[in-house]
N, C-alpha and C positions, 0 to 999 in steps of 0.2 A: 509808412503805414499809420494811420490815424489812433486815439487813444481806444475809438472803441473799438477797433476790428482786435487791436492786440486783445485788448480782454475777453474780446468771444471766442477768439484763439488759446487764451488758456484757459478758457471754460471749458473747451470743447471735450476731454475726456471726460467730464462729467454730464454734457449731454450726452453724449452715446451711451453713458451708463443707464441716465435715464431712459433714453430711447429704446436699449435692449429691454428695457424694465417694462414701457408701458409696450413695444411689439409684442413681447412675451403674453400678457395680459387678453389684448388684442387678437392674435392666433390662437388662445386656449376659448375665446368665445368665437372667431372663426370655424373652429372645427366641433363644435359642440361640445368641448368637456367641460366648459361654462356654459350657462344657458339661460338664453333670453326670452321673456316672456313677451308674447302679444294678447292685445287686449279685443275685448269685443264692440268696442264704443273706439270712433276717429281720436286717436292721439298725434298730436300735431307739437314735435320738437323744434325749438328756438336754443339753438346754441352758435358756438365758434371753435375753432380751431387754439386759439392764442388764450392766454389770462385777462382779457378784457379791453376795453376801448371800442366795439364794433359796434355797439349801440341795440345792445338785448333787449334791454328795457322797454326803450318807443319806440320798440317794434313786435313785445309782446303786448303794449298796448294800443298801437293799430291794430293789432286781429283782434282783442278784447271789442276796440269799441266798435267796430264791424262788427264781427261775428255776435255779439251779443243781441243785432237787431234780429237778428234770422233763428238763433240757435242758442240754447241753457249749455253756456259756458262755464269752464272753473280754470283755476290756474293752481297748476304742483312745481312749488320752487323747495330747491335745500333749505333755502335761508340762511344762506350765506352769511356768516361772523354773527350769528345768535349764539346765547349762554343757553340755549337748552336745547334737549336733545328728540327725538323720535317724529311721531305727527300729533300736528299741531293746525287748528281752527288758526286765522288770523283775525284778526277785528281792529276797527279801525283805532283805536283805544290803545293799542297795545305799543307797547317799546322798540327800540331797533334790538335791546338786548333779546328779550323772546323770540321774535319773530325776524328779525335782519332788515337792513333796509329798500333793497326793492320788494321783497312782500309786502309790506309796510305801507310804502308808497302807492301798488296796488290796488289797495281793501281801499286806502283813502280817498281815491280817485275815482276807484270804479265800486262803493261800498256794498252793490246789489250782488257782485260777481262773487261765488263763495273761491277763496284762497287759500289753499293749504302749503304745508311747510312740511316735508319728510325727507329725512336723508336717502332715504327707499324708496324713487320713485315705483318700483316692482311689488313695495305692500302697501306705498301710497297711494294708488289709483282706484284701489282696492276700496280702502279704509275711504276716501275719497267721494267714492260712487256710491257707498254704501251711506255715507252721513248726508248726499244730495242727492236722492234716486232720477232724479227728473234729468242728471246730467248729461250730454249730446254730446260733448265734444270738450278733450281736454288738450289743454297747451302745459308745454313742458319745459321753464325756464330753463336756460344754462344746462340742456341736458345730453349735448353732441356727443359726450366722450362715456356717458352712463348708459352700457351695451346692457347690463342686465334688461332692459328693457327697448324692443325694438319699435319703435313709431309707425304709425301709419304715413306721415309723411316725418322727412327731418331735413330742415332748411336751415343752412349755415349759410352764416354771417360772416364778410371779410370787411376789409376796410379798403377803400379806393387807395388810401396815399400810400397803406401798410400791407399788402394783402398777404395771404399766408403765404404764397407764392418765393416771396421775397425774405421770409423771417428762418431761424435758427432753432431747436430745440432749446426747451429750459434745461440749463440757465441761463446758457450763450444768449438763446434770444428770450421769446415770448410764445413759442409752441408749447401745445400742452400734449401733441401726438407728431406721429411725422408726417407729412405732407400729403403721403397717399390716403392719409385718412380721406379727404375729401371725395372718395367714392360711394361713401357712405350718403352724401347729402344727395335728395332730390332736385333740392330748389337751392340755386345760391345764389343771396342777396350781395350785392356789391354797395356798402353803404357810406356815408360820410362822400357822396361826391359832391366837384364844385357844381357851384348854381348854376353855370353854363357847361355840359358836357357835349360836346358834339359828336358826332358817327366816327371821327375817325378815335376818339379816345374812348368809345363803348368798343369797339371792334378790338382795337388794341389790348383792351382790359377781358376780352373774350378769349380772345386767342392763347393770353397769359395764363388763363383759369384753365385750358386742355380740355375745354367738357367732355363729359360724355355724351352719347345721344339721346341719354333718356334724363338726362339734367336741362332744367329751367333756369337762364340768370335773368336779375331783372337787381335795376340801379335804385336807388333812394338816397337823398339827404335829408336834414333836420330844418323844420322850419322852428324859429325862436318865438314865442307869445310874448305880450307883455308882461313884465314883470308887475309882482305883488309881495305884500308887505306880508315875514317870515308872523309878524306879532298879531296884524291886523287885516288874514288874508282877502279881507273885502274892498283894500286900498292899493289901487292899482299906479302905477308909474313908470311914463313912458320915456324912454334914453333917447338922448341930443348930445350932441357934440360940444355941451357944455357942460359935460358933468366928466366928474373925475370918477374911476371906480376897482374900488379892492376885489379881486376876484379871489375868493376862498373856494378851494375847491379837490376832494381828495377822490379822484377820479381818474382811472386809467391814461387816458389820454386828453387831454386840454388845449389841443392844438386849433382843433377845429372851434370850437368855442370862445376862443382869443379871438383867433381871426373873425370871427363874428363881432365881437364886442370892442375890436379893433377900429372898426367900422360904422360903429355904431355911438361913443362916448370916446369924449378928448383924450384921455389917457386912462392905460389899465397899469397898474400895479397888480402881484401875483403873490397868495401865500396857498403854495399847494404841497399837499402829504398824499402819500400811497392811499391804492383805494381801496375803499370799505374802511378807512381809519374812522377810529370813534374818539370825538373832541375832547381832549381832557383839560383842565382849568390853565394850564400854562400855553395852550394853542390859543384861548380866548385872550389869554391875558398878550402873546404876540398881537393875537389880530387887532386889539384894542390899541398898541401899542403902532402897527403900522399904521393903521388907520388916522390917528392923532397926527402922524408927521407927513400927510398929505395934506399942504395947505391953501387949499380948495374950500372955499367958502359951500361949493356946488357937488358933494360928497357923497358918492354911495358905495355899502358894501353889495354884492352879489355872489349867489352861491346857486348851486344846484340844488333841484327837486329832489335827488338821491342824497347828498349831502345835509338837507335841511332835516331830514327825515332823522341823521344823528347830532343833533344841533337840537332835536324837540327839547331833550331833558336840562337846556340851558338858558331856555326862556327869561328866567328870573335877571341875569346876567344881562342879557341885549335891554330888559327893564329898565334894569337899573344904572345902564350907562349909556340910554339912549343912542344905540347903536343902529343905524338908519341898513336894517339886513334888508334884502330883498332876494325873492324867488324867480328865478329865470325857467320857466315850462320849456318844454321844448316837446313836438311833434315829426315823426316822419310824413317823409313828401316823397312819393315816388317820381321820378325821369319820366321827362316828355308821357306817351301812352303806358308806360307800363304799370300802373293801377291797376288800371283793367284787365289787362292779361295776366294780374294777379289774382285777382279776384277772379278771374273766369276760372284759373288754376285749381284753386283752392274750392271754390264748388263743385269742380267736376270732381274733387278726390271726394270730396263728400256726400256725392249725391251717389258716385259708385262705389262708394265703401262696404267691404260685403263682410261677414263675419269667415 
């Protein structure tokens, strides 16, 4: 028996503890004696099942930059490992401490889109609609498992290599509910797949998921952008096979991203921490220190858009020791035709959305 089955094996009394905790939870808004509010304007939730890795983010900003051409969007996230509390305006100005850093990232991307942060999405949307009246239609970060409020639509995220299918309750595994939750989702995105999927491993990946008859799946991966300079975002620089590259990165899962950059630059080296980690001066002073003993005349570091985002408040730092960071973008790319059958999706919920 391998090292990590043993230990999901003595975790497991503790996931069922939790699992009775959050069933319990679950069944009291099942039957009404907790109660979920619906709204009168299209709410459209982007969550998962697991504690992260499925790719929230560039997939709440593919509906952003689509839907922003048609429709006065906004987006209500937690804001996830911010120091302060309640609702919260984002702007592009602000800190990962205020606002967290995918809101962050965001305002800074999409700065026309108004972005709020409330732990409530149920007095968020509220507060929300009221400070943007013109609003059409809200999207709802990381909000699978926050029943106080029920979506107009709620489309959950798996991961092709990881899907929820195959994982354990926390803390054995990376569930943040148990498995049947996925009844809940209308649309499930199966994401992080390879560049070549063919019919027999969609089929396969269908069959796995159990749908129901009234659920949409549809596949996406991540296309990569050229990377840009963390200090001087107007300077762009494209990877070859001749460049050595530090990859800093405190992000759920980096698997997929390796394997990109695997492919892309002669050798990767890795200094990666938990995600949402915020950099403190002895991480810099590691990364400064691996990076020195790559000796590679032809040297980059790279990090993510989400990562760079807590990395802003250390500028002075990459200044002053001429540390060559760079930003890797990255976009979702939906499988063969299904764009469209997304988007045809998502119109039709919109166009018959009735109060």
């Amino acid at each position: 028996m391998s090292e990590d089955i043993v230990i999901r094996v003595l975790l497991l009394p503790f996931a069922l503890l939790y699992g009775i905790g959050v069933g319990f939870r679950n069944f009291l808004y099942r039957t009404g004696v907790l109660r979920s509010v619906r709204f009168d304007l299209p709410v459209i939730s982007v969550g998962n099942m697991t504690v992260g890795g499925t790719g929230k983010s560039p997939h709440i900003e593919y509906l952003m930059r689509w839907l922003d051409q048609y429709l006065e969007v906004a987006v209500l996230s937690r804001g996830y490992g911010r120091k302060t509390e309640g609702f919260r305006d984002v702007y592009p100005t602000d800190t990962v401490d205020l606002v967290g850093d995918e809101p962050l990232q965001f305002k800074r991307k999409f700065p026309e889109i108004p972005i709020v942060v409330s732990e409530s999405r149920a007095l968020g949307i509220p507060e929300l609609v009221k400070r943007n009246p013109n609003t059409q239609c809200v999207l709802l970060d990381d909000a699978f498992q926050h029943l106080a409020v029920t979506p107009g639509l709620n489309i959950l995220l798996t991961e092709y290599s990881r899907p929820f299918t195959r994982d354990w309750l926390l803390p054995a595994g990376r569930l943040r509910e148990w498995r049947y939750g996925y009844k809940r989702a209308d649309v499930i995105v199966v994401t992080k797949c390879p560049f070549e999927l063919d019919g027999r491993q969609r089929q396969k990946m269908v069959d796995e998921l159990d749908l129901y008859p009234r659920q949409k799946v549809f596949f996406t991966r991540y296309k990569y952008s050229t990377l840009y300079d963390f200090l001087r975002p107007d300077l762009y620089r494209a990877l070859d096979l001749n460049t050595d590259v530090l990859l800093v990165s405190a992000i759920a899962n980096s698997d997929y991203l390796l394997n990109y950059l695997g492919q892309e630059a002669r050798m990767i080296e890795t200094l990666e921490f938990e995600d949402h980690h915020y950099f403190e001066e002895k991480d810099l002073t590691e990364l400064k220190r691996r990076f020195d003993l790559i000796s590679s005349t032809n040297k980059i570091i790279v990090t993510t858009e989400k990562d760079s985002m807590r990395m802003g408040i250390h500028k002075d730092f990459f200044w002053a020791n001429k540390l060559p960071l760079y930003i890797l973008p990255v976009e979702v790319a939906f499988m063969d035709q299904d764009e469209l059958a997304f988007q045809q999706y998502i119109k039709h919920f919109l166009l018959d959305f009735k109060v």
